[in-house]
FIPAGU-299107 format. One record per atom (N, C-alpha, C): atom name; residue in three letters; x, y, z; chain; residue number from 0. Coordinates in steps of 0.05 Angstrom, whole numbers, plus 32768, in hexadecimal, padded with zeros to 4 digits. Atoms other than C-alpha are relative to their C-alpha. Layout:
BEGIN
   atom   rest     xx     yy     zz   kette    nr
     CA    ALA      X      Y      Z       A   NUM
...
//
This chain:
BEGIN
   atom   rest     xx     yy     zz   kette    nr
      N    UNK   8007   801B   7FF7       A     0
     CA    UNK   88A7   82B2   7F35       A     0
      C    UNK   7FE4   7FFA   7FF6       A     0
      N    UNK   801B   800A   800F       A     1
     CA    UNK   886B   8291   7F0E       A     1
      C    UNK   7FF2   7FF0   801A       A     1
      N    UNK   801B   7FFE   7FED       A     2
     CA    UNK   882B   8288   7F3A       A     2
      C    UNK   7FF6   7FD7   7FF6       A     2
      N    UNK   8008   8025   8011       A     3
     CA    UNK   881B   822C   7F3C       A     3
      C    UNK   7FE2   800C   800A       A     3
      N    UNK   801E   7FFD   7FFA       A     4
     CA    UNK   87D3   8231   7F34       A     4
      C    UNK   7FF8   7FE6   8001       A     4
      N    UNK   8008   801E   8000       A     5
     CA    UNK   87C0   81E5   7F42       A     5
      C    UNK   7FE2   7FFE   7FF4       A     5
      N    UNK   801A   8003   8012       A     6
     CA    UNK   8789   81C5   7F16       A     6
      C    UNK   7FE9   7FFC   8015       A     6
      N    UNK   8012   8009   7FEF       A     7
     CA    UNK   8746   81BA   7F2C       A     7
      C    UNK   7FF9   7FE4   8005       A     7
      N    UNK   8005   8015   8002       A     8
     CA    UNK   8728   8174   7F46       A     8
      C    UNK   7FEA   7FFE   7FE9       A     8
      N    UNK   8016   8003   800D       A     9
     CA    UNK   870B   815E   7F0B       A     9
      C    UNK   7FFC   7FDF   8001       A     9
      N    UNK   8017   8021   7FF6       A    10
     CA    UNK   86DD   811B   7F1A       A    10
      C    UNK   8004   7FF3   7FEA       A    10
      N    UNK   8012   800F   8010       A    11
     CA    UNK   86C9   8109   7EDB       A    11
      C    UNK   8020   7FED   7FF1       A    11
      N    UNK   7FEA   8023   800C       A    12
     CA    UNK   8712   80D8   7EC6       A    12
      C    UNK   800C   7FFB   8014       A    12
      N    UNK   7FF0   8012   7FE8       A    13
     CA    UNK   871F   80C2   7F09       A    13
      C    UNK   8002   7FE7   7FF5       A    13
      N    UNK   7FF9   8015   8008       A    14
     CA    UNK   870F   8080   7EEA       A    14
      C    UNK   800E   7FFA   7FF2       A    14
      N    UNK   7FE8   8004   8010       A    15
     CA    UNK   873D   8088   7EB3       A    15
      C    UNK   801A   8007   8011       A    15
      N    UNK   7FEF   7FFC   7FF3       A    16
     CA    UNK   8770   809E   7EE2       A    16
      C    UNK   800F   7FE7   8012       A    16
      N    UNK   8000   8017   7FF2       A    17
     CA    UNK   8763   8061   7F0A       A    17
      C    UNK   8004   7FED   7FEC       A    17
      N    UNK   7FF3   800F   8015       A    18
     CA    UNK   8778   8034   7ED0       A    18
      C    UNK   8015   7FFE   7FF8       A    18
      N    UNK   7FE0   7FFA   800E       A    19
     CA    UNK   87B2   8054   7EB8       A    19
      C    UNK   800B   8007   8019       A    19
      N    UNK   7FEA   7FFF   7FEA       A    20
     CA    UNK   87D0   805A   7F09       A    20
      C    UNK   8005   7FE1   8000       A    20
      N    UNK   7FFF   8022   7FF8       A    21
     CA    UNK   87C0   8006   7F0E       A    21
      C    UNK   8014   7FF0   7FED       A    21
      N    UNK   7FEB   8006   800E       A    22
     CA    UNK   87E0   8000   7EC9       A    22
      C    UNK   8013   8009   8004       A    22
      N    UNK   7FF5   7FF3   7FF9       A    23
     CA    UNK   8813   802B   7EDF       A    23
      C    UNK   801B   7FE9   8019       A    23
      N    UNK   8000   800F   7FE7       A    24
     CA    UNK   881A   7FFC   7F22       A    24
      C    UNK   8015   7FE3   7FF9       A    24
      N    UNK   7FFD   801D   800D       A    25
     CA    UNK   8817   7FBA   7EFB       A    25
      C    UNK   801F   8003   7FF0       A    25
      N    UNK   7FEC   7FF8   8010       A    26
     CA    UNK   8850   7FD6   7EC9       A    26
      C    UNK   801C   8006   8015       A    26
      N    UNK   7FE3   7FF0   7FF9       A    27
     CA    UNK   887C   7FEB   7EFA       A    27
      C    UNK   8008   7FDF   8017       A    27
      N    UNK   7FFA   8012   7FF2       A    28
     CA    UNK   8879   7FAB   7F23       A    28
      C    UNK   8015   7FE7   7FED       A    28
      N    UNK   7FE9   8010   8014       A    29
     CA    UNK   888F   7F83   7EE8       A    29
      C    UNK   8023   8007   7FF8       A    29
      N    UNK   7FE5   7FF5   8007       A    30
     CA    UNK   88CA   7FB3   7EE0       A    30
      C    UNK   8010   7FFC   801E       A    30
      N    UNK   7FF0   8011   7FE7       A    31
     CA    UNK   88E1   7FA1   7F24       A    31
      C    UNK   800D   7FED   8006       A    31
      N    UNK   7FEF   8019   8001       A    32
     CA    UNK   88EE   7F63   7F18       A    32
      C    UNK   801F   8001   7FFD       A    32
      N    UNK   7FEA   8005   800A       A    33
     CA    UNK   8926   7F76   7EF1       A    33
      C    UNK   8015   8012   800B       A    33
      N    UNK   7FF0   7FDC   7FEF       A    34
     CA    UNK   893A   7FB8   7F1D       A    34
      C    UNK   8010   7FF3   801B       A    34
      N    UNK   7FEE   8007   7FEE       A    35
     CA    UNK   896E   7FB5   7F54       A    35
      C    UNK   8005   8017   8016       A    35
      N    UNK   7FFE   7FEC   7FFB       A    36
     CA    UNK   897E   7FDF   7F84       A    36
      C    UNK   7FEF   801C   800F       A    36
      N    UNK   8003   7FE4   7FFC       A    37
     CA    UNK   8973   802C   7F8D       A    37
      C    UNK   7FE0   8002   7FEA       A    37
      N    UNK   8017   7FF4   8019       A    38
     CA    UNK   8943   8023   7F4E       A    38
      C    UNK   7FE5   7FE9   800D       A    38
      N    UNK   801C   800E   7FF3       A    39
     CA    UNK   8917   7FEC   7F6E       A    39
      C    UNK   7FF5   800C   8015       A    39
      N    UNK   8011   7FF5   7FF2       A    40
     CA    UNK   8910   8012   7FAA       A    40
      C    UNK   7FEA   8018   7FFC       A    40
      N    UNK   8010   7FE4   8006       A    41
     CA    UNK   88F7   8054   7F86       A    41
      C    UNK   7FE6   7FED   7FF2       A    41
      N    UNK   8010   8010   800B       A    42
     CA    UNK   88CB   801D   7F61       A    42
      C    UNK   7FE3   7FFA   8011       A    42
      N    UNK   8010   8001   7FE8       A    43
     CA    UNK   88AA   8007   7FA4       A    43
      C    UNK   7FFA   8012   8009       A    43
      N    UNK   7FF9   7FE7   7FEF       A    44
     CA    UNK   88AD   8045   7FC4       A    44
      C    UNK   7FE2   8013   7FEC       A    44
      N    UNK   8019   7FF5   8016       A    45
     CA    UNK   8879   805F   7F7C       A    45
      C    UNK   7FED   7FEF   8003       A    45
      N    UNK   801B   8017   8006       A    46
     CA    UNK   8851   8022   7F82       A    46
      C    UNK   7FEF   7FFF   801C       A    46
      N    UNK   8002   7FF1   7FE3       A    47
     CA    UNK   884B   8034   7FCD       A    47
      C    UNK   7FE0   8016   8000       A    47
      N    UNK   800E   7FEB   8007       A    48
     CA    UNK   882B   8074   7FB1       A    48
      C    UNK   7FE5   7FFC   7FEF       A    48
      N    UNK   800D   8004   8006       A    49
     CA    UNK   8806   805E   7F86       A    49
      C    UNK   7FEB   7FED   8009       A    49
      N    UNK   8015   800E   7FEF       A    50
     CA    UNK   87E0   8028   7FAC       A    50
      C    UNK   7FF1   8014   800F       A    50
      N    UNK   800D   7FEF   7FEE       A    51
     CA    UNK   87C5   805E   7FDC       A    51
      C    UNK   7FF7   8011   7FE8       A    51
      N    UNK   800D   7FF9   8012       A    52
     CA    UNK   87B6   8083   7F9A       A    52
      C    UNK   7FE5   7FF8   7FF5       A    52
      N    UNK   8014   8013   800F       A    53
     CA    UNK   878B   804E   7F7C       A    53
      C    UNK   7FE7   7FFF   801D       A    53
      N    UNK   800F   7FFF   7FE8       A    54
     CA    UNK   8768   8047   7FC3       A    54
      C    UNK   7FEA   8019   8001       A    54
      N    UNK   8012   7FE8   7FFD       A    55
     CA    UNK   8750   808C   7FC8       A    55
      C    UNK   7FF0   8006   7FE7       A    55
      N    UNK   8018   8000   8025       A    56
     CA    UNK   8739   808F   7F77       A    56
      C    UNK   7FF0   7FEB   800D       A    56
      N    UNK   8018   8015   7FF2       A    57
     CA    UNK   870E   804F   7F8C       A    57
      C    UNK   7FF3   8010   8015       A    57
      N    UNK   8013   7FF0   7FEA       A    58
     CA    UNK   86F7   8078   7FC6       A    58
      C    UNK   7FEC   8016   7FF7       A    58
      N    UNK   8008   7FE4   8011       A    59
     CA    UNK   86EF   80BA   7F9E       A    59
      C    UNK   7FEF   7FF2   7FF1       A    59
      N    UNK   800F   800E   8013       A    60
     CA    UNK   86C8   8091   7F6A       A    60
      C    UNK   7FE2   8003   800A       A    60
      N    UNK   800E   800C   7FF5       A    61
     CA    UNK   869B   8073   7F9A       A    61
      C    UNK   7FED   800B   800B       A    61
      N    UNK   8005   7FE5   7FF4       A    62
     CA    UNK   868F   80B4   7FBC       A    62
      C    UNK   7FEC   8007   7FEE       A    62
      N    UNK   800C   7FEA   8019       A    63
     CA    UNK   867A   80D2   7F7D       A    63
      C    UNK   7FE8   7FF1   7FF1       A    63
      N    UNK   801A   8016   8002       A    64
     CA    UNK   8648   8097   7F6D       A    64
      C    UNK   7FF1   800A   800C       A    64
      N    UNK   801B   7FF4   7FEE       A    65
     CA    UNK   8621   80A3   7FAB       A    65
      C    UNK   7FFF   8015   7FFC       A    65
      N    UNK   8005   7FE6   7FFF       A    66
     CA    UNK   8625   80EA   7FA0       A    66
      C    UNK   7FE4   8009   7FEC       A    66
      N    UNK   800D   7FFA   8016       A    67
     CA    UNK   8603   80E4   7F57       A    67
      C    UNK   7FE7   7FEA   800D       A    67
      N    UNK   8019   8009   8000       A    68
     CA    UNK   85CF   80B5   7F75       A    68
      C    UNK   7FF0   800A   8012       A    68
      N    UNK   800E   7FEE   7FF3       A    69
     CA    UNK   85B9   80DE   7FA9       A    69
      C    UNK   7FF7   801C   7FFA       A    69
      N    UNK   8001   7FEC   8006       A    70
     CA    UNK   85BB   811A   7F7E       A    70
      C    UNK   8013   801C   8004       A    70
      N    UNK   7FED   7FEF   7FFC       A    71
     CA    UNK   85F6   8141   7F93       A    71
      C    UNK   8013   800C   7FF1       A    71
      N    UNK   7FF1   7FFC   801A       A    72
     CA    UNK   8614   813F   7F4E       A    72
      C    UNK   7FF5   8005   7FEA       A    72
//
């Protein structure tokens, strides 16, 4: 059985991360439109996820601002 070694937090493309979850977001809302169903709810259900994603990057970000201006970084 192979050993999950999970990555480390790395800081420095939360903001890229946070771009490509919103595009991500935006992209999937438009595909809704056309979704029905089982597939719109998994749709909502990711966009769900992702909102609380995007929230905490903005947080994490913000975090990591004050950190570097106080010297913590």
């Amino acid at each position: 059985m192979s050993k999950i070694n999970p990555k480390p937090n790395d800081s420095a493309d939360n903001e890229e991360r946070l771009k490509k979850t919103i595009s991500n977001m935006e992209a999937a809302e438009e595909a809704m439109a056309f979704a029905e169903g089982q597939e719109r709810a998994t749709i909502k259900s990711k966009n769900e996820r992702r909102a609380k994603s995007i929230e905490d990057l903005k947080n994490e970000i913000i975090e990591e601002d004050k950190s570097r201006v106080n010297g913590y970084i």
